[in-house]
C-alpha positions in Angstrom: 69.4 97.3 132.3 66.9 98.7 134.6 65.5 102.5 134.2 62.8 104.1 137.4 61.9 107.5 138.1 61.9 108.5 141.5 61.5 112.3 143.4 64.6 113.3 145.8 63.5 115.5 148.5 65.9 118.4 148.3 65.9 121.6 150.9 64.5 123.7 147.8 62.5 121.3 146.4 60.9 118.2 144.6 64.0 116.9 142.2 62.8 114.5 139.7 65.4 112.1 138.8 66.7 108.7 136.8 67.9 105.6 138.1 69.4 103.8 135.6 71.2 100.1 137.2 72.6 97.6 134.7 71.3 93.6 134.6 70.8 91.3 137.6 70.7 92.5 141.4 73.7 94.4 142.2 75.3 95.9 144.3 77.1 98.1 142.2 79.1 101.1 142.6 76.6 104.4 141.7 77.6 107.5 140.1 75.9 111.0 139.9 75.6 112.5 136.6 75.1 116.9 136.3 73.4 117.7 133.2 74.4 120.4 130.6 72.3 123.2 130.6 69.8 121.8 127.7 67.9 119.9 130.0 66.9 116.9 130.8 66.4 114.8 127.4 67.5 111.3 125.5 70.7 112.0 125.2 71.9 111.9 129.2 69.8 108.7 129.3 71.6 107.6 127.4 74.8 108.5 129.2 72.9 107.1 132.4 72.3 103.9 130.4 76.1 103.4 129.4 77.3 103.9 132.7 75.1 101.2 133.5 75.9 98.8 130.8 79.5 99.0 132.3 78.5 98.5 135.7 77.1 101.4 137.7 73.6 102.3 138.8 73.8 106.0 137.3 72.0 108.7 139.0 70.6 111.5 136.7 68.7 114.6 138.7 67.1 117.0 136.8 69.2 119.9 137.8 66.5 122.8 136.8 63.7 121.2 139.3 63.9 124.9 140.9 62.1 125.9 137.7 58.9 124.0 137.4 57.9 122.1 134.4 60.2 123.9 131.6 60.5 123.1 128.0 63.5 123.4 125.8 64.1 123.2 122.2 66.1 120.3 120.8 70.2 121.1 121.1 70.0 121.4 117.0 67.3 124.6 117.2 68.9 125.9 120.7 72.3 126.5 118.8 71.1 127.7 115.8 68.1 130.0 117.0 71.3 132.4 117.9 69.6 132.8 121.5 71.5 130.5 123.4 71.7 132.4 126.8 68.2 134.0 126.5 66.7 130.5 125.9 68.8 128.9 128.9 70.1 131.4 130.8 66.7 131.7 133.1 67.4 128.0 133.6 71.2 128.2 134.4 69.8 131.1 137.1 68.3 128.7 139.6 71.3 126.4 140.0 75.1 126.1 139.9 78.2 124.7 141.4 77.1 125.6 145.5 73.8 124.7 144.6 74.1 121.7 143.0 76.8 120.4 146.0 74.4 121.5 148.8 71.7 119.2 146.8 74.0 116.4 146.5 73.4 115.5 150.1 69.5 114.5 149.6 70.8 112.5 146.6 73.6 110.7 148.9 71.1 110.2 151.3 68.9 108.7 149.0 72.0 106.5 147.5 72.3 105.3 151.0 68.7 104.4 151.5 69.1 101.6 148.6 70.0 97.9 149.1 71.8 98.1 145.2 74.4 100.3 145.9 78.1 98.8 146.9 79.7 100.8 149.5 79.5 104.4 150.6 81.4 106.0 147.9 79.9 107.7 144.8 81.9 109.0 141.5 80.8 112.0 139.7 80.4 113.5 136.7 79.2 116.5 135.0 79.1 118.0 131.6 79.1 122.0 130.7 77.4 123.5 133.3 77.6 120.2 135.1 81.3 119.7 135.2 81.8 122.5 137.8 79.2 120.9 139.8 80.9 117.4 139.8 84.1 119.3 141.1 81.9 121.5 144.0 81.4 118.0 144.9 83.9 116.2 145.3 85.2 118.7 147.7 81.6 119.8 149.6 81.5 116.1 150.1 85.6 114.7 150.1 85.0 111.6 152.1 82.3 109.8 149.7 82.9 111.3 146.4 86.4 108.9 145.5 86.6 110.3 141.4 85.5 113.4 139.8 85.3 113.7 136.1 84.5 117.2 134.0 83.5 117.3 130.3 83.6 120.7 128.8 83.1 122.3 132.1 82.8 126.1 131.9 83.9 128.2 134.7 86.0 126.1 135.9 88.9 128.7 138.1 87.4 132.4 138.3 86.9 134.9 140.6 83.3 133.8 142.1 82.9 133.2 145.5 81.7 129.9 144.4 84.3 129.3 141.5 84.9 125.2 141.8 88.7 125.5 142.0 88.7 126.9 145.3 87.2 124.0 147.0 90.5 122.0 145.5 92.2 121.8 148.9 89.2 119.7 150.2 89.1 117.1 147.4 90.0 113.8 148.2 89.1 112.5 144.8 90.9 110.8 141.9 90.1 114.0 139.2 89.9 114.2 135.4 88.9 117.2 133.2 89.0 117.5 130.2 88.3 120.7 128.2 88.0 121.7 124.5 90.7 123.9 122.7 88.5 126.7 121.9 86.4 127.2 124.6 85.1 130.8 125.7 83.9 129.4 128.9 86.8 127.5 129.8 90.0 129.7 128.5 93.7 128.6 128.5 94.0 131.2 131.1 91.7 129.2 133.2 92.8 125.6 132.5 96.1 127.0 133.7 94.6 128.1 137.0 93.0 125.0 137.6 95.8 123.2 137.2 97.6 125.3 139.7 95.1 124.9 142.2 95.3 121.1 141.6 98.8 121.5 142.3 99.1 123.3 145.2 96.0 121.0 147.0 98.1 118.1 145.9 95.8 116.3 143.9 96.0 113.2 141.9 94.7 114.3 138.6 94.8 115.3 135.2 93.8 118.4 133.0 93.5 118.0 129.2 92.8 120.2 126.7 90.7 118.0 123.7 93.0 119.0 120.2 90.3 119.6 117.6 86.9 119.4 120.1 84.5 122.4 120.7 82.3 123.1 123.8 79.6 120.0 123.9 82.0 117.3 121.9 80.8 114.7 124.0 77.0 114.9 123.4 75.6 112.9 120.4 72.9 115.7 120.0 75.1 118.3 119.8 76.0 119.8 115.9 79.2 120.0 117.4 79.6 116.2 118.8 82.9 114.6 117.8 82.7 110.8 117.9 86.5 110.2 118.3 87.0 112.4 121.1 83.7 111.2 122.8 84.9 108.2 122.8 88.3 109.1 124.2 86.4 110.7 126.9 84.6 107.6 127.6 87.5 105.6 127.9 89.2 108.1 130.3 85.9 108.2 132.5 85.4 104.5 132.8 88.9 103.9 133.5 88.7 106.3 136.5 85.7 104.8 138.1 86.9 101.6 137.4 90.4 102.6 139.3 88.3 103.8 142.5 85.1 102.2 142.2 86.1 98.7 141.4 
């Protein structure tokens, strides 16, 4: 395993970003990762890392390069200060779902630019704040983005111009989202709306609401991680690439 920073030229800006690529020469199949809103951190290197120990060069951009040099506290003191939104919500300002599709074509461009990369299709996949990003997309982007996966996504179907599900009749993508059971940011109301979206656009996918598993379950530095349901997750995203990656 292989890990290089490199800078992405975006149309806002300077995104610095992780390439993670497992052992030997490639090519492999690459896949973007969206971040959660805690910033860039040893935890999604890590996620980069396992995606590349199975296979994949993972692609990690730091989502928040709008902002500048920014500093966070660790997940532990963000969820415990009791000032979630006022520490990240300045962050969270300077991106989301439109945003982080209309920048995914400097990091497809970039993809496209390297020798290790098999093929010209990508999967995606995004966590909290990132989840609604991987689904913007896979249907900005419908002919290279072949699987979209969402962990804990949060406004997932509402009434935004750029809510995700609206772009649903564009995706070409094998989907997977899976959302926790008591989730504010991601309702029953909403996982119903999705899913009817899904529906109507055709889609091959599937919606799951996690029994047990609150907002974050998949992180490892979250107070709230659960191991057995991460690992679930895991499972459900590497079989997807694997089904339309190879």
């Amino acid at each position: 395993m292989a890990q290089e920073q490199v800078t992405i030229h975006t149309a806002d800006g300077d995104c610095p970003t992780y390439v993670v690529t497992p052992e030997g020469t490639g090519p492999w199949p690459a896949v973007i990762i969206y971040m959660d809103a805690l910033g860039m951190r040893p935890a999604l290197l890590d996620i980069a890392t396992r995606l590349a120990d199975n296979g994949y060069l993972a692609l990690l951009p730091d989502l928040f390069y709008r902002s500048g040099e920014y500093h966070i506290p660790t997940p532990t003191e963000v969820f415990a200060s009791g000032e979630f939104m006022k520490i990240i919500g300045p962050l969270m300002a300077v991106t989301g779902p439109d945003k982080a599709a209309a920048d995914t074509r400097a990091y497809l461009d970039y993809l496209d630019t390297r020798s290790d990369v098999k093929g010209g299709k990508v999967g995606v996949v995004g966590f909290c704040m990132g989840g609604g990003m991987a689904l913007a997309t896979a249907g900005t982007y419908p002919d290279r983005v072949a699987a979209a996966a969402s962990y804990h996504g949060g406004n997932l179907a509402t009434d935004q111009p750029n809510s995700p599900h609206l772009l649903a009749p564009q995706i070409k993508a094998e989907v997977y989202v899976a959302g926790a059971d008591n989730d504010h940011s991601y309702t029953p109301e909403m996982h119903e709306r999705l899913k009817a979206a899904f529906d109507a656009a055709g889609l091959t996918y599937r919606a799951e609401i996690y029994p047990g598993a609150l907002h974050g379950w998949m992180k490892p530095d979250f107070p709230i991680y659960d191991k057995a349901s991460a690992e679930r997750g895991w499972k459900e995203m590497l079989d997807l690439f694997s089904r339309n990656l190879g």
